[in-house]
LUMDREN-410493 format. One record per residue: x, y, z negated of N, C-alpha, C, CB in turn; residue number from 0. Coordinates in Angstrom, 3 decimals, m for minus. Glycine has a CB too. Layout:
! LUMDREN-410493
- n.X, n.Y, n.Z, ca.X, ca.Y, ca.Z, c.X, c.Y, c.Z, cb.X, cb.Y, cb.Z, k
- X, Y, Z, X, Y, Z, X, Y, Z, X, Y, Z, NUM
...
END
This chain:
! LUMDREN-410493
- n.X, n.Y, n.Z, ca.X, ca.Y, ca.Z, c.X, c.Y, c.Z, cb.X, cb.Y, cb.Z, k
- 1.799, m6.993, m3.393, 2.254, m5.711, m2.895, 1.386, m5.319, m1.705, 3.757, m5.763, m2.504, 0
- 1.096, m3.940, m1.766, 0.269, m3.548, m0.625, 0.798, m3.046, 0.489, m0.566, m2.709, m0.942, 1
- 0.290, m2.800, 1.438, 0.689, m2.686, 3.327, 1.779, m1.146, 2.729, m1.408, m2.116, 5.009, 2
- 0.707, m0.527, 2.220, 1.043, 1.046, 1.802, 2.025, 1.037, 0.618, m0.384, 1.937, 1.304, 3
- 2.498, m0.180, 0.392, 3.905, 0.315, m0.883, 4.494, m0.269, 0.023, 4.213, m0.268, m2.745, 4
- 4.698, m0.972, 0.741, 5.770, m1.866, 1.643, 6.060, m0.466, 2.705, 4.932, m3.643, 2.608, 5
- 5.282, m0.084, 3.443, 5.269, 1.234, 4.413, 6.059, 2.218, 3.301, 3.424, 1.888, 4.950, 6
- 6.037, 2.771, 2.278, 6.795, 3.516, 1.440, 8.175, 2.957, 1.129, 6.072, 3.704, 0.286, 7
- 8.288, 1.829, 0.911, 9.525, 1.260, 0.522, 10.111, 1.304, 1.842, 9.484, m0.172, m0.187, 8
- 10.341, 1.470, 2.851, 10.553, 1.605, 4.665, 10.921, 3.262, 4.142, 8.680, 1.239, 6.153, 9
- 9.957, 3.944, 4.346, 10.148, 5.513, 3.796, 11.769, 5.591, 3.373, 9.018, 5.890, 2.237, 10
- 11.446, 5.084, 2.200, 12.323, 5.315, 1.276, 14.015, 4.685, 1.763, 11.633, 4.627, m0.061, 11
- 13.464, 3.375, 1.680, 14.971, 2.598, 3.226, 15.429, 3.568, 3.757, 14.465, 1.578, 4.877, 12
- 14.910, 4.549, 4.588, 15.387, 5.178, 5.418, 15.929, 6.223, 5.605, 14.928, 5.180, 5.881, 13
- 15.624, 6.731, 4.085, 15.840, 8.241, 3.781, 14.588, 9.152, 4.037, 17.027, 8.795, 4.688, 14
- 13.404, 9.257, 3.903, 12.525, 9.954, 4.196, 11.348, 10.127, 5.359, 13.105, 10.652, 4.124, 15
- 10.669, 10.791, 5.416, 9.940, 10.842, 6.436, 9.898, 11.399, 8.133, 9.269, 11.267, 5.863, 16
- 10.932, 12.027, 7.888, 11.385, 12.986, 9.088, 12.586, 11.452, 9.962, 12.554, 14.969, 8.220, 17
- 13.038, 10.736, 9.189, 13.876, 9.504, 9.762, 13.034, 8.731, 9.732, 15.087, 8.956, 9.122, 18
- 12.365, 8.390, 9.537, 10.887, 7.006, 9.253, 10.475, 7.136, 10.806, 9.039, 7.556, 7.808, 19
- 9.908, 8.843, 11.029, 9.618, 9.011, 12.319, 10.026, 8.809, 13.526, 9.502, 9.728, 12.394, 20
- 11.452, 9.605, 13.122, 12.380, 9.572, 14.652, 12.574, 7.926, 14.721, 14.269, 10.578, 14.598, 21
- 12.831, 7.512, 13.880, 13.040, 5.315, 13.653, 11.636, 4.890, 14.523, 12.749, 4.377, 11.205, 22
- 10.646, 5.544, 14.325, 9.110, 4.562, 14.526, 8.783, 4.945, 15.790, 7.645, 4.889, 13.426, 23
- 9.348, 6.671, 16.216, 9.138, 7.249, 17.536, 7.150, 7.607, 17.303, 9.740, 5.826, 19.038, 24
- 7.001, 8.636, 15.843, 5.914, 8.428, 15.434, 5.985, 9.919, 14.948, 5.672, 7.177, 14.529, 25
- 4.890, 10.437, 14.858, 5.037, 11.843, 14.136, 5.366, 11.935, 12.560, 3.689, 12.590, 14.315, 26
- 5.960, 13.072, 12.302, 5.969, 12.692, 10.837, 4.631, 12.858, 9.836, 7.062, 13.535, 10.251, 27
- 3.827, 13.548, 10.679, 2.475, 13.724, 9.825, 1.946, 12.098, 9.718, 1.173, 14.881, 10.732, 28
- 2.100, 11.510, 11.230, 1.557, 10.193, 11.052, 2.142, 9.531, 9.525, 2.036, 9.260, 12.434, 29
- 3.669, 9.286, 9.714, 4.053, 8.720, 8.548, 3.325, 9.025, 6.970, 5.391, 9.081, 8.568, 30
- 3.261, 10.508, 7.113, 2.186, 10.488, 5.964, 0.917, 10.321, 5.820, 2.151, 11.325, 5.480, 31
- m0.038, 10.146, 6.973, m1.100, 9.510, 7.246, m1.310, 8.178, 6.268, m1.016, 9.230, 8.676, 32
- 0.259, 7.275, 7.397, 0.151, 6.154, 6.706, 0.903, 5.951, 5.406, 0.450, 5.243, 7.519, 33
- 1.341, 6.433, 4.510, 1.743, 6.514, 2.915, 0.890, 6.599, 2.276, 2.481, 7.455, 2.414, 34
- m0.251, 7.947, 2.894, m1.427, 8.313, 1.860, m2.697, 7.113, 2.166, m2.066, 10.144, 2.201, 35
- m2.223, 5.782, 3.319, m3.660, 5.802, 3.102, m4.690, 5.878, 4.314, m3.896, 6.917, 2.270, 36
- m4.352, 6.730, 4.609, m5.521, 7.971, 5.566, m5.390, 7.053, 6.878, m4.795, 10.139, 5.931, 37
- m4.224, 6.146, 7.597, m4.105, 5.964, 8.665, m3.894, 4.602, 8.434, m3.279, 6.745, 9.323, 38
- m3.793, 3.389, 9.161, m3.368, 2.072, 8.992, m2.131, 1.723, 9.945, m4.561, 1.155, 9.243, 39
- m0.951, 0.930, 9.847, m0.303, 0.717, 10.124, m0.451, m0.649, 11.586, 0.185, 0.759, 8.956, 40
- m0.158, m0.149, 12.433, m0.062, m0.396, 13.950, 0.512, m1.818, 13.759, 0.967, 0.750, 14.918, 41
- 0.129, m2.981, 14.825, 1.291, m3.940, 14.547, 2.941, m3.820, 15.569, 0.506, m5.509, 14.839, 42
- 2.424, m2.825, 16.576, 4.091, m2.056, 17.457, 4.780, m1.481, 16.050, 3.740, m0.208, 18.968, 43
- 3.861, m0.858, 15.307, 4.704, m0.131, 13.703, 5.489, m0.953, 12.955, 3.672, 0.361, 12.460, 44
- 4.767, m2.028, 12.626, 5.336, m3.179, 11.721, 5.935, m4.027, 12.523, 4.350, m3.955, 10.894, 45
- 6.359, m4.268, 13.475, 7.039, m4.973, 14.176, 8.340, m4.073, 14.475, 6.232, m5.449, 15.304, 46
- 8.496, m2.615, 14.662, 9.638, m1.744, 14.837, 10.059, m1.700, 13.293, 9.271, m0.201, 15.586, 47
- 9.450, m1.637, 12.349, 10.070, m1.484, 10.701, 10.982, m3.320, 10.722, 8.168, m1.290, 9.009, 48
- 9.974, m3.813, 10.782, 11.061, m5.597, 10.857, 11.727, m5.425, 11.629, 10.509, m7.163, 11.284, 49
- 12.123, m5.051, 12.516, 13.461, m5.288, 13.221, 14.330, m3.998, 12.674, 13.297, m5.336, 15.044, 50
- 13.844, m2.752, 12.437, 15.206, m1.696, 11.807, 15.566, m2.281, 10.488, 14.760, 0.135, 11.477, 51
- 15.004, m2.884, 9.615, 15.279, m3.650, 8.670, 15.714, m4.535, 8.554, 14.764, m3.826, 8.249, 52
- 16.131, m5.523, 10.074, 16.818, m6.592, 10.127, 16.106, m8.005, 8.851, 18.433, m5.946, 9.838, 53
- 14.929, m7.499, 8.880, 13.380, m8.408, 7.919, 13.708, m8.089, 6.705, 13.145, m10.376, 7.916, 54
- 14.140, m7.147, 6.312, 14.166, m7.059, 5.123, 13.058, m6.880, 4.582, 14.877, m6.329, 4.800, 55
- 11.856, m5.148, 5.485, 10.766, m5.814, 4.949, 9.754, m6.259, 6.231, 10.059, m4.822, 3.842, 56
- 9.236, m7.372, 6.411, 8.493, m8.149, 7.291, 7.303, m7.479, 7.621, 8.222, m9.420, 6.783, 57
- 6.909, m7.560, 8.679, 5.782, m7.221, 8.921, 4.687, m8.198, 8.196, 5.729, m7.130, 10.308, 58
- 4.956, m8.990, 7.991, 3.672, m9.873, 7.139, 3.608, m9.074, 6.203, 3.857, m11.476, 6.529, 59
- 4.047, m8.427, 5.088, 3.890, m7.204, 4.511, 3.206, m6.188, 4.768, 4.696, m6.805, 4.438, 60
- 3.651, m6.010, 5.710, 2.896, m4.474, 6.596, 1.820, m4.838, 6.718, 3.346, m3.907, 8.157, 61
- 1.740, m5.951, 7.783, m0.043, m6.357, 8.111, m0.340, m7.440, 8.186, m0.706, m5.981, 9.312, 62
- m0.387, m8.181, 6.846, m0.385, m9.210, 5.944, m1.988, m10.210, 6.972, m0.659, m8.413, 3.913, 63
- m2.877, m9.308, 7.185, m3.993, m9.847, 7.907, m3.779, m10.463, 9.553, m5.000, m8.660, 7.895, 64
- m2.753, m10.031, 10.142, m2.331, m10.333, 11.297, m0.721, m11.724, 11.254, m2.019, m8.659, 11.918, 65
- m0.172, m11.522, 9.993, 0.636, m12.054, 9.964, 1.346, m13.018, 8.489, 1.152, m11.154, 10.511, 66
- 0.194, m12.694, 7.713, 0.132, m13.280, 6.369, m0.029, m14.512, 6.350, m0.775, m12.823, 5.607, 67
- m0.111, m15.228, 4.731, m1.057, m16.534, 5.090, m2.324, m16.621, 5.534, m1.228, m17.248, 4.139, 68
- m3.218, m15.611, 4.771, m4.851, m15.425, 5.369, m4.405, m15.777, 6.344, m5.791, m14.045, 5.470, 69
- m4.056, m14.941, 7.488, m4.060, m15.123, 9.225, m3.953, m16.332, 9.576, m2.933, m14.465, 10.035, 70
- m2.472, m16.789, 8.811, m2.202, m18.229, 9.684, m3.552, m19.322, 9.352, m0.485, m19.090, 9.054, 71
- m4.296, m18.968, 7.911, m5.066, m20.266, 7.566, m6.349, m20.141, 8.345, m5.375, m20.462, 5.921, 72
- m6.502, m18.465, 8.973, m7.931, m18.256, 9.726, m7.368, m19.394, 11.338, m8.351, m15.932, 10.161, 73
- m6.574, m19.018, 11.287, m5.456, m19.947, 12.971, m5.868, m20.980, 12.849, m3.519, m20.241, 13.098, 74
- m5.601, m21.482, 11.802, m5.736, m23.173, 11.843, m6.980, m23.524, 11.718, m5.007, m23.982, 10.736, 75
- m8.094, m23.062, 11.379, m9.181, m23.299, 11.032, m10.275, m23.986, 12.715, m9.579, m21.775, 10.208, 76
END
C-alpha cells in the first residue's frame, strides 16, 4: 500500500477533505496536494493522522521511509 492510498484512506476516515484539514490544521488544497501526489506527506502530518486514528493508520504507512522496515534496517546498518 502506498503513502498516497493510506493518506486517502485518513481522507476518507474522516469524512472528507475540509475535516482532514481542520484535523491536520492544514489547508484543504494541501490535502489535495497530498491525495494527488503533487505534495509529500510531512512526518508532524503522519504523526497527527496516528494519533487521530488512535494507529489505526500508522505513520509507518504514511512515511514508510522514515518509519518502515527500510528505515529501521538503514538504522541498524
Amino acid at each position: 500500500m502506498t503513502e498516497k492510498s493510506a493518506f486517502s484512506d485518513y481522507v476518507r476516515h474522516v469524512n472528507g477533505r475540509a475535516e482532514a484539514a481542520r484535523r491536520l490544521a492544514i489547508s484543504v488544497g494541501m490535502v489535495g496536494h497530498i491525495e494527488n501526489g503533487i505534495r509529500g506527506i510531512s512526518p508532524a502530518v503522519a504523526m497527527k493522522i496516528e494519533a487521530d486514528t488512535n494507529g489505526v493508520i500508522p505513520r509507518s504507512r504514511l512515511r514508510p521511509d522514515l518509519w518502515g522496515d527500510a528505515a529501521q534496517q538503514h538504522n541498524d546498518v
